[in-house]
C-alpha positions in Angstrom: -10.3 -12.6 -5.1 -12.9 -12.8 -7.8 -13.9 -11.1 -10.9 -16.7 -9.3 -9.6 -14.4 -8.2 -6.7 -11.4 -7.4 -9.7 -13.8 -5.1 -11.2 -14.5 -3.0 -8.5 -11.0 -1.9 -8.2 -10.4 1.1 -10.4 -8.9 4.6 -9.9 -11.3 6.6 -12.5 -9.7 10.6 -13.1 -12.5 13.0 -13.5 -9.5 16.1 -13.6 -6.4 16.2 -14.4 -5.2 19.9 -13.7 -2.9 21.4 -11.4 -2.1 25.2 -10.4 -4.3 27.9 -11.2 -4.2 28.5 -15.2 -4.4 25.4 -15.7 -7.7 25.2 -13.6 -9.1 28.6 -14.6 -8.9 28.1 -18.2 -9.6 24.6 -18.1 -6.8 23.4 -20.1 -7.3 20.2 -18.7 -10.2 19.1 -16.5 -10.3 19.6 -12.9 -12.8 17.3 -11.3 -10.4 15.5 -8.7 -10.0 11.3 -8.7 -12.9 8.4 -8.2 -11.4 5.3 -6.3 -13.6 2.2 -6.4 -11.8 -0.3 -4.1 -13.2 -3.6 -3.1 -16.8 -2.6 -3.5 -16.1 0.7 -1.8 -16.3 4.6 -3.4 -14.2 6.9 -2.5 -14.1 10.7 -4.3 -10.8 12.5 -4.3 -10.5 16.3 -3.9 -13.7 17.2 -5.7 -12.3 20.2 -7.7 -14.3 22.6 -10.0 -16.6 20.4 -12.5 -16.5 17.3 -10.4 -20.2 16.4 -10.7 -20.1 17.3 -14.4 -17.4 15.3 -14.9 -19.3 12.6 -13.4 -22.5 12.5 -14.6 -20.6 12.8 -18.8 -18.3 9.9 -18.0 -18.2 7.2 -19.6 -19.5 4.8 -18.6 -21.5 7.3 -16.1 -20.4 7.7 -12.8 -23.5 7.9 -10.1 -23.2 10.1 -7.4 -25.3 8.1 -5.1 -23.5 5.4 -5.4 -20.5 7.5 -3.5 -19.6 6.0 0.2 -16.8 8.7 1.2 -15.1 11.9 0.3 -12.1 12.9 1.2 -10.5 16.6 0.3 -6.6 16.8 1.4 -6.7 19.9 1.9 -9.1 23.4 1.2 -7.4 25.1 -2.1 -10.2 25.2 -4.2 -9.1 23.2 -7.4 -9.2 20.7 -4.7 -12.4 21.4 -2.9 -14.7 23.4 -5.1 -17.4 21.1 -5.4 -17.3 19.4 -2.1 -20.9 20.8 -1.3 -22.6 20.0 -4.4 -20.9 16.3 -4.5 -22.3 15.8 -1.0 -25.2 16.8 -1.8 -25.2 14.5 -4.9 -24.3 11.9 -2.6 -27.0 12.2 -0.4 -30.0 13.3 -2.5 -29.9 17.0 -1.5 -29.9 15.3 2.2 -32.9 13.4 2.0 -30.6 9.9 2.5 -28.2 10.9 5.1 -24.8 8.9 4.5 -21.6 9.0 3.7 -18.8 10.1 5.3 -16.4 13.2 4.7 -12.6 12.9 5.8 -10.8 16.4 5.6 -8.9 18.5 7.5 -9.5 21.3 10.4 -8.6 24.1 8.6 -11.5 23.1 5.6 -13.7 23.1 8.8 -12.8 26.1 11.2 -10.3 28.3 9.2 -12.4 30.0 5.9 -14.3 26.9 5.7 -15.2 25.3 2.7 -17.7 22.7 3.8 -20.9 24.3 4.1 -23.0 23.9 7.7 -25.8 23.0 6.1 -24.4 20.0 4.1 -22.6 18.7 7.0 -25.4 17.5 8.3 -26.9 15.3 5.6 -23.4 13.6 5.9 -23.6 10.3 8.6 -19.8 11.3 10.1 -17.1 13.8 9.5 -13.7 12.5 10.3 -10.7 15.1 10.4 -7.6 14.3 9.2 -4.6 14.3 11.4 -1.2 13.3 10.8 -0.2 9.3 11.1 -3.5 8.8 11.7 -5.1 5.4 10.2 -8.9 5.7 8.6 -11.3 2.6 8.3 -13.1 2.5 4.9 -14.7 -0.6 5.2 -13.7 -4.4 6.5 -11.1 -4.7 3.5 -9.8 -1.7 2.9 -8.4 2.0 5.0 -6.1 4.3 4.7 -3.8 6.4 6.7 -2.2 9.8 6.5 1.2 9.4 6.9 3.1 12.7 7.3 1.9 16.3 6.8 2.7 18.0 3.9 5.5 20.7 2.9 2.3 24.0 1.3 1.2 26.4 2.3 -2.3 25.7 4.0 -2.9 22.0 6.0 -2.4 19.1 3.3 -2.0 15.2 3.8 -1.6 12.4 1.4 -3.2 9.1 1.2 -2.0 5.6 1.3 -4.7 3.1 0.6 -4.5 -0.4 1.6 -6.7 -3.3 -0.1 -6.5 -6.9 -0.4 -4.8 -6.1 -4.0 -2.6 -3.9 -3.5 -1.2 0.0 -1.7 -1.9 3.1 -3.3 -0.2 5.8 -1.9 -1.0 9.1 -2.9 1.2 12.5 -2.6 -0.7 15.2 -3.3 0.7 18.7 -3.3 3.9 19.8 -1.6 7.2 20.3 -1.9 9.6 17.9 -1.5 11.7 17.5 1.3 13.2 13.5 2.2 10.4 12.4 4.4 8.4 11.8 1.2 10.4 8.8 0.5 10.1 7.1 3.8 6.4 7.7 4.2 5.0 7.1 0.6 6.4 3.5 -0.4 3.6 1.0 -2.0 2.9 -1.3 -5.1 0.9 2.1 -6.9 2.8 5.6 -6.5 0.2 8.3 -7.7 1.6 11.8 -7.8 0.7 15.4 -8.2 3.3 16.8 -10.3 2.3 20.3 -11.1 5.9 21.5 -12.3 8.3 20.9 -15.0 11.5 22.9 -13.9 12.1 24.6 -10.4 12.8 28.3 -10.9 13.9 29.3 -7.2 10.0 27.4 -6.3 9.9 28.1 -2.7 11.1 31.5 -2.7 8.5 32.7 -5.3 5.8 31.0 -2.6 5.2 27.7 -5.3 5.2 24.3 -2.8 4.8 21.7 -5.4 6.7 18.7 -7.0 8.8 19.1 -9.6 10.0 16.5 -12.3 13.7 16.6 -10.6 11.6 15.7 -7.5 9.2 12.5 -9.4 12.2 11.2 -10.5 14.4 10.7 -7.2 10.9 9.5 -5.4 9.8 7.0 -8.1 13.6 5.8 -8.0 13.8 5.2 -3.8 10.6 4.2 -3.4 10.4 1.8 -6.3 6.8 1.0 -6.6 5.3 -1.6 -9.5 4.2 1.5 -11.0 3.9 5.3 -10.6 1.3 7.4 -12.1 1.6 11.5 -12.3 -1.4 14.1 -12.6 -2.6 17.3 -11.3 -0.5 18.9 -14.2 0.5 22.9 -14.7 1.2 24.5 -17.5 5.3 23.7 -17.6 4.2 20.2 -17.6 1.5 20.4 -20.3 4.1 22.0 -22.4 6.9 19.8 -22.1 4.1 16.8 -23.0 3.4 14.5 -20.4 3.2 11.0 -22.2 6.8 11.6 -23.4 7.8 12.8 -20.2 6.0 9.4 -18.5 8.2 7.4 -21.4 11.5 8.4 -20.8 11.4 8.0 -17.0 10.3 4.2 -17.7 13.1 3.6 -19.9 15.4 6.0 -17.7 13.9 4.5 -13.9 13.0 1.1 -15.9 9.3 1.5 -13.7 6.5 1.6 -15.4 5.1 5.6 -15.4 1.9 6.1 -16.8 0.4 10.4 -18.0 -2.7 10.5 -16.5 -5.4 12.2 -18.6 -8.9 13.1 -18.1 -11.4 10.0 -18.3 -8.5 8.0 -17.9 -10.0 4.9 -16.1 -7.1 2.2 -14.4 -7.7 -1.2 -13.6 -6.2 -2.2 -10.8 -5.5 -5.3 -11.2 -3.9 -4.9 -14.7 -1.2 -2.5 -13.4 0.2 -5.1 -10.9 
């Protein structure tokens, strides 16, 4: 692979912020996660802010030069710009392109894709589980196993000629997480610090229990937590990612807002 190629592997985060206060107050930025892979760019779960976000990065990240948008699933620090982002994309429609992965339910059930944006868009592809997704000749990704939360939710593993990603977004853990999400990068949501009786109270989402049996079966090159909430904020997240190396002895990296990754320097 060359260097040009090299360079256009990145995952760029435009948000880090998980569960509602975190979101609503922005504490920490909720704008979702840019993937450039092998000359190919792919938006993440466009949250609230995610064209801000992109338009003050540095250096600036152009809409138009999006090729696909994917939103797991239709809670809205997930999906909240999903409309303007396409129309970004697409010039407010007057370039149709692009394509939008997502599931039914952001379609059909209290949809959060407008009609009218769908339209500037070349294809909508719904997601499904075990299903595999083309992104271009180098590069797809499939979504492996359905998610433990409350509305329809899938994770992502990418494959490129560098390297897997895989990608669990939010849920609650239950085993099949370790079978379905092994790769050289682990990214994770991990939205709580301590579980207090989680699923009772109606909370579906990782705890740091949970990161740390995952990161320890599935043994990636490196693992990389986001989507914080508040118990995680508190208990400081760069600490948290430097004990579990020393403890896991795997490299675990805090994402933070405007935190750009090279791919190619992680491996």
């Amino acid at each position: 692979m060359g260097k040009k190629e090299m360079e256009t592997n990145f995952i760029k985060f435009l948000g880090t912020a998980g569960a509602r206060i975190v979101v609503s107050k922005q504490i920490r930025a909720s704008g979702g996660t840019w993937f450039s892979l092998n000359g190919s760019n792919i938006l993440v779960d466009p949250g609230p802010g995610c064209l801000v976000r992109c338009c003050a990065s540095r250096p600036k990240l152009d809409p138009l030069t999006l090729d696909y948008i994917i939103v797991t699933h239709r809670h809205l620090d997930h999906c909240a710009d999903v409309n303007v982002m396409i129309e970004a994309m697409t010039e407010g429609g007057l370039k149709k392109k692009g394509t939008l992965f997502t599931t039914e339910e952001a379609l059909t059930i209290d949809p959060v894709v407008f009609q009218y944006v769908r339209k500037y868009l070349n294809k909508i592809e719904i997601l499904k589980e075990g299903a595999s997704y083309k992104i271009s000749d180098t590069v797809s990704f499939t979504t492996p196993i359905r998610h433990d939360h409350p509305v329809e939710t899938y994770g992502l593993i990418f494959k490129t000629p560098l390297c897997t990603i895989s990608y669990i977004v939010d849920t609650s853990f239950f085993p099949g997480l370790i079978k379905a999400y092994r790769g050289d990068i682990l990214l994770m949501n991990l939205v709580r610090y301590k579980s207090e009786n989680d699923r009772a109270r109606g909370i579906f989402h990782l705890n740091l229990n949970d990161a740390r049996k995952i990161i320890s079966e599935t043994k990636p090159k490196v693992a990389i937590l986001t989507h914080f909430g508040m118990t995680m904020l508190k208990a400081n997240t760069r600490e948290i990612a430097a004990q579990l190396t020393e403890e896991l002895k795997t490299r675990v990296i805090s994402a933070g807002d405007g935190m750009r990754l090279d791919l190619a320097s992680l491996l």
